[in-house]
Phi, psi and omega in degrees: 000317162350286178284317170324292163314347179264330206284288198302320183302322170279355190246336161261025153280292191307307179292316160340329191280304201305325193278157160347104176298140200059186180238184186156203193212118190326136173266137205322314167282009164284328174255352207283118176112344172273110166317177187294312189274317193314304190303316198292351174282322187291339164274324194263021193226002192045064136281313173224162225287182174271145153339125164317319211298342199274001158290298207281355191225015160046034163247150162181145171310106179273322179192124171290167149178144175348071188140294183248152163216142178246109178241159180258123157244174166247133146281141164242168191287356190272337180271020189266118156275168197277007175269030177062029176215173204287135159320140173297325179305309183322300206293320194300281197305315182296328185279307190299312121358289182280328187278338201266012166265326142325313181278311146325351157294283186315350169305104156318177169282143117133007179237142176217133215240183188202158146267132142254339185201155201211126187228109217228112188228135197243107192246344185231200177223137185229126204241197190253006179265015178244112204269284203247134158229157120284147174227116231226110166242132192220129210288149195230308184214152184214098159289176167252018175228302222208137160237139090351131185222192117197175197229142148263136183263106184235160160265155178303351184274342120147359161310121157326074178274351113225204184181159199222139177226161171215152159228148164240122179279124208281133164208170195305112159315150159275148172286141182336161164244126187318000000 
């Protein structure tokens, strides 16, 4: 588990040098005109900032490519329900993150998706003694109205802590505002 873990720690160090210093949240005109993958290259290149939630929730986005996205957390004792484990919210919002940044790889310039429906099964209990998970979400149907993903939550300890199906609805970015 070790060397696997230095393996992961180094490869989010690495992206982490690269990126935007602080968080926010892109501005329209940082996306209007961008494919799915153009933006997520526009993050990872510090043009523009990663979403915050991944600060506020000890996440972040590791790698893109057509289809699929991959991020990385820490579970922390601050992610703790009151039965001593990581919130069922935590395992959500981190699953939810990789499939519907999977179904956004696949995006045109001028489209923008949503969950419409997020189906979530928690199969271990996850503590703060599992240093690093991933959660690896991959496009199932990519449509021009509704895309499909699902995802898995593994630990660096090579376990299974959930899995995800998502549907999404694709529809016309709005246009800037004046």
């Amino acid at each position: 588990m070790h060397e696997l873990q230095a393996q992961w720690e180094a490869e989010e160090a690495a992206l982490r040098a690269r990126l935007m210093p602080g968080t926010g949240i892109a501005r329209p005109d940082q996306v209007v005109g961008r494919t799915g993958m153009e933006m997520f290259q526009a993050m990872f290149n510090g043009e523009i900032p990663m979403p915050p939630i991944g600060d506020t929730l000890d996440f972040t986005l590791l790698r893109v490519e057509p289809g699929r996205a991959v991020f990385q957390g820490r579970p922390q004792v601050r992610h703790y329900n009151p039965m001593g484990t990581v919130h069922g919210g935590w395992y959500a919002t981190l699953l939810d993150s990789a499939v519907g940044c999977a179904v956004h790889t696949t995006l045109p310039a001028g489209k923008a998706y949503t969950t419409l429906e997020l189906k979530l099964n928690l199969v271990r209990a996850l503590t703060d003694r599992v240093p690093l998970v991933r959660a690896e979400g991959y496009v199932v149907h990519a449509g021009g109205r509704v895309a499909t993903a699902e995802g898995r939550l593994t630990g660096v300890d090579g376990k299974l802590y959930a899995h995800a199906s998502t549907t999404c609805l694709i529809s016309d970015l709005p246009p800037p505002r004046s």
